[in-house]
C-alpha positions in Angstrom: 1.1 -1.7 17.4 -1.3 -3.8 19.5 -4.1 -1.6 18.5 -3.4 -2.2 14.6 -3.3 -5.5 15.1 -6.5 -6.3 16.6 -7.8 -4.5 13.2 -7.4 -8.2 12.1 -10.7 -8.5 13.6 -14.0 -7.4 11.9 -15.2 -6.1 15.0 -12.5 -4.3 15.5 -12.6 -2.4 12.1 -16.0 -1.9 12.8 -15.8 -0.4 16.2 -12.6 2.2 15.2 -13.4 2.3 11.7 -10.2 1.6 10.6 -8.1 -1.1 8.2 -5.2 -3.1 7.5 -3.7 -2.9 4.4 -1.0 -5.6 4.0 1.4 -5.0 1.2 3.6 -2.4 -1.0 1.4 -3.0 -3.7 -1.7 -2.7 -1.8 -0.8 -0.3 0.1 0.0 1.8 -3.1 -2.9 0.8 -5.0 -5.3 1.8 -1.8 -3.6 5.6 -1.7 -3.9 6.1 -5.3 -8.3 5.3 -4.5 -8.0 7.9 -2.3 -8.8 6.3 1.4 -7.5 8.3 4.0 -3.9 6.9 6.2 -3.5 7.0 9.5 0.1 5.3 10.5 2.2 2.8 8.6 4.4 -0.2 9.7 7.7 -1.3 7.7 9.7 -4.0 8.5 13.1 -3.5 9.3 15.3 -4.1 6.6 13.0 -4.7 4.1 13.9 -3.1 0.5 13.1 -3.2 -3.1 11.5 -0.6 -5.5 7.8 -1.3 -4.7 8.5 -0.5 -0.7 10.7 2.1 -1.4 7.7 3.9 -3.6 5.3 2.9 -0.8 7.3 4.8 1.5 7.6 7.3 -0.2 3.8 7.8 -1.3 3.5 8.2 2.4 5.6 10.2 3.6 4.5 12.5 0.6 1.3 12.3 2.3 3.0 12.9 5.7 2.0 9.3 7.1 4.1 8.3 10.1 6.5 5.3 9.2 7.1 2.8 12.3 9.8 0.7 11.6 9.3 -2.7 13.2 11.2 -5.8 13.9 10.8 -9.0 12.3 9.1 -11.3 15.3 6.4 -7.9 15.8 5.7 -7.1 12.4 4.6 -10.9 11.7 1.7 -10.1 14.2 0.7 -7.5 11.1 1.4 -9.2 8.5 -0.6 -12.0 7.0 1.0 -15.3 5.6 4.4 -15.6 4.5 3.8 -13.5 1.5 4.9 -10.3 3.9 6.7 -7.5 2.1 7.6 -5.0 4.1 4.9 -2.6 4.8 1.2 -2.5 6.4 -0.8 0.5 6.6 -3.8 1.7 8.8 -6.5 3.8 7.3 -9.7 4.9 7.7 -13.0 2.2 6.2 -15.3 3.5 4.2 -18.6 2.9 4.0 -19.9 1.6 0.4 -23.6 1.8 0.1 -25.6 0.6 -3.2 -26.5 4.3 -3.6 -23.1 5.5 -4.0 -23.2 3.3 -7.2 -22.7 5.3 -10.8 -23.8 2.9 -13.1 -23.1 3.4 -17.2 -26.0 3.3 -19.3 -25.7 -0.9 -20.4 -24.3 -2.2 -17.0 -22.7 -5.3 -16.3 -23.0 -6.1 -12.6 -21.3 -9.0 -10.6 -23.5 -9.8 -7.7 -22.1 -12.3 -5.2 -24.5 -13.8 -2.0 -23.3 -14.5 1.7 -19.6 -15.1 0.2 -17.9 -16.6 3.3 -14.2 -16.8 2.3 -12.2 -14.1 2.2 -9.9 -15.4 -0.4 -13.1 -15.9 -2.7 -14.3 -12.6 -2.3 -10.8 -11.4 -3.2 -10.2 -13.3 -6.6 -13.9 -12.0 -7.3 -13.0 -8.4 -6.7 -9.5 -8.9 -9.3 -11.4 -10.4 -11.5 -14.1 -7.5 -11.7 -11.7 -5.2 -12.2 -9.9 -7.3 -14.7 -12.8 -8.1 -16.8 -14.3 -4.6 -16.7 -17.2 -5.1 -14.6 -18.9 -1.9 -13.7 -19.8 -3.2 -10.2 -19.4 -5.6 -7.5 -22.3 -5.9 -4.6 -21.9 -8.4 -1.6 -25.1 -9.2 -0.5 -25.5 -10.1 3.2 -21.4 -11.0 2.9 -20.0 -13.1 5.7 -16.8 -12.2 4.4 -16.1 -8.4 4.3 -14.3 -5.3 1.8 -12.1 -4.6 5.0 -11.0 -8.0 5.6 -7.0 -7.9 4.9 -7.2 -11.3 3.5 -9.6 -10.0 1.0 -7.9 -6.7 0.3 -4.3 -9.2 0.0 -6.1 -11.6 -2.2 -7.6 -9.1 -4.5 -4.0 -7.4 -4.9 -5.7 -3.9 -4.3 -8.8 -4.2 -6.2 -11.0 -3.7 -3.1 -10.5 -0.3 -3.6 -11.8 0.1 -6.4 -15.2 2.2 -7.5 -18.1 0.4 -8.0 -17.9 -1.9 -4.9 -21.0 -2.4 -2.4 -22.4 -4.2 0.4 -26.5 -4.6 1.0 -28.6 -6.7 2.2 -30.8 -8.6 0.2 -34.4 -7.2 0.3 -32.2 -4.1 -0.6 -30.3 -5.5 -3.6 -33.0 -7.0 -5.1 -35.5 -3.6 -4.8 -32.4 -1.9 -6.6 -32.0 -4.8 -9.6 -36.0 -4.2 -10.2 -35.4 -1.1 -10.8 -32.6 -0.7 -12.6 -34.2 -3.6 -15.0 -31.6 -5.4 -16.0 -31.4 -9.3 -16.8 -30.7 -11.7 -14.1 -28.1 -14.5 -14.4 -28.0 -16.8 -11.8 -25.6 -20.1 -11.5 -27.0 -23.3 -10.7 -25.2 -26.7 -11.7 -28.6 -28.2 -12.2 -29.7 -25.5 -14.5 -30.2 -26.4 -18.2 -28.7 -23.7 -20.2 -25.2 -23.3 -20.5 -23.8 -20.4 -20.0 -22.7 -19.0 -23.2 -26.6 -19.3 -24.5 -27.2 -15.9 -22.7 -26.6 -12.4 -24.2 -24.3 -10.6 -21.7 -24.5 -7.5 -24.6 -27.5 -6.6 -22.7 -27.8 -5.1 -19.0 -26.9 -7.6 -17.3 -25.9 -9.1 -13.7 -24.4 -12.1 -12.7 -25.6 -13.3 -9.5 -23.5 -16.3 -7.5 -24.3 -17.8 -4.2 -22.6 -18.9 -0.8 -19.9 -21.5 -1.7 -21.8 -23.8 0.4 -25.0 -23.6 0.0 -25.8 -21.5 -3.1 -28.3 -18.8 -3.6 -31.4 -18.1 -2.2 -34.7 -18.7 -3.2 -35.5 -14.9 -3.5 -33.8 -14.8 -6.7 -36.1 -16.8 -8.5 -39.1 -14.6 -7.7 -37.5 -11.7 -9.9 -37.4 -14.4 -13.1 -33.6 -14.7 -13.2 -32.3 -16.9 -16.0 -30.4 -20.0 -14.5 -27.1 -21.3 -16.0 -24.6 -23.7 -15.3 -20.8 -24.3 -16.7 -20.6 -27.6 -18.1 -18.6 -30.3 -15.6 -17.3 -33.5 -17.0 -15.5 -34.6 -13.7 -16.8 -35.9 -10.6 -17.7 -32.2 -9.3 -20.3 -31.0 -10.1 -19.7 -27.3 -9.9 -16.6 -24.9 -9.7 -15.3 -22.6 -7.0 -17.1 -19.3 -6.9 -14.2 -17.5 -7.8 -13.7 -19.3 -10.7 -17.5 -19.6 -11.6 -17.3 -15.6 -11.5 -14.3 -15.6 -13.7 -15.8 -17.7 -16.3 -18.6 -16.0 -16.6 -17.2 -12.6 -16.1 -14.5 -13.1 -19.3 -17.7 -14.9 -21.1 -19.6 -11.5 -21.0 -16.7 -8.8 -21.5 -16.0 -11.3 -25.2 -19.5 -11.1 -26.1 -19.2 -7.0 -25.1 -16.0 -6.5 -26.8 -17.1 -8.3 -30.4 -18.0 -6.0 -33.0 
């Protein structure tokens, strides 16, 4: 029980190469993607249809099921959205050559994204809007995090998720060729000028201080999202929403 908690900690996951996975929902979504489980906690108690199909996803799979008490299980759990079950499994690794792209791509690319409830929303909202692939560059914020796995209701377990660095990414973009769209709110195009029909990945930056420089040495198109507040930009999670949704309607008009 100690042990699995510490997993809260990067390091940690690092160093045992292991997860938490907080949720019914997650916990089903993760097992259907195939990682591997190594012991699951469930809160005394707790019922409903969604923990009674986790449990029984893993005990299908011969997991052992620890049943906890309330006052423990909060060390587990995250928030006070807890619902009764946290697993452990094994990390994966998810290098940019494990990537099987389609022949017209659309990529999400997302720079030294420090929030873990950012990188989450981006992760549902790939998966939502069809994007082939996700790739953290240099990410402060990581795939394992449970906030991130919590906040992207499973979708970190997806296919077509990677982390690199970013000499890396950017040799890998050259080559693949595809368009560069990158979001700056002083940029002078708008958004929907660009033809997302066409190869295509979106690149967004830290939420603090943007994208590097690097990016305009491979001649990516800058855009911005029109603000008539006093902010001048959006959340990255929303900023990658926007323009994710943007390219999957030009995609799915005949």
């Amino acid at each position: 029980m100690k042990q699995a908690a510490r997993l809260r900690d990067s390091r940690q996951r690092r160093k045992t190469g292991l997860l938490l996975v907080d949720g019914a929902r997650e916990t089903l979504r993760a097992l259907q993607a195939g990682v591997t489980p190594v012991e699951a906690f469930v809160l005394e108690g707790a019922t409903g249809p969604r923990i009674t199909e986790a449990c029984q996803a893993l005990e299908v799979r011969g997991v052992p099921l620890v049943q906890v008490a309330a006052d423990p299980f909060s060390k587990l759990a995250f928030g006070d959205r807890a619902d009764g079950v946290v697993l452990v499994a094994q990390r994966c690794e998810r290098p940019l050559q494990r990537l099987r792209l389609p022949p017209n791509p659309l990529l999400l690319i997302v720079e030294r994204i420090e929030k873990p409830g950012n990188l989450g929303a981006i992760l549902r909202t790939a998966d939502g809007a069809g994007i082939d692939a996700v790739v953290a560059v240099d990410p402060l914020a990581d795939f394992d995090n449970p906030n991130v796995i919590r906040a992207s209701v499973g979708a970190a377990f997806r296919e077509g998720i990677a982390a690199a660095p970013l000499d890396e990414t950017l040799a890998w973009l050259a080559e693949l060729g595809v368009q560069l769209v990158v979001t700056r709110p002083d940029a002078s195009a708008a958004y929907t000028t660009i033809d997302y029909r066409e190869p295509t990945a979106i690149v967004l930056g830290n939420e603090a201080d943007g994208l590097s420089a690097a990016w305009d040495r491979l001649g990516a198109t800058a855009v911005s999202l029109p603000m008539h507040g006093i902010a001048d930009s959006l959340n990255v999670s929303t900023t990658a929403a926007v323009l994710a949704y943007e390219a999957r309607r030009q995609r799915d008009t005949p």
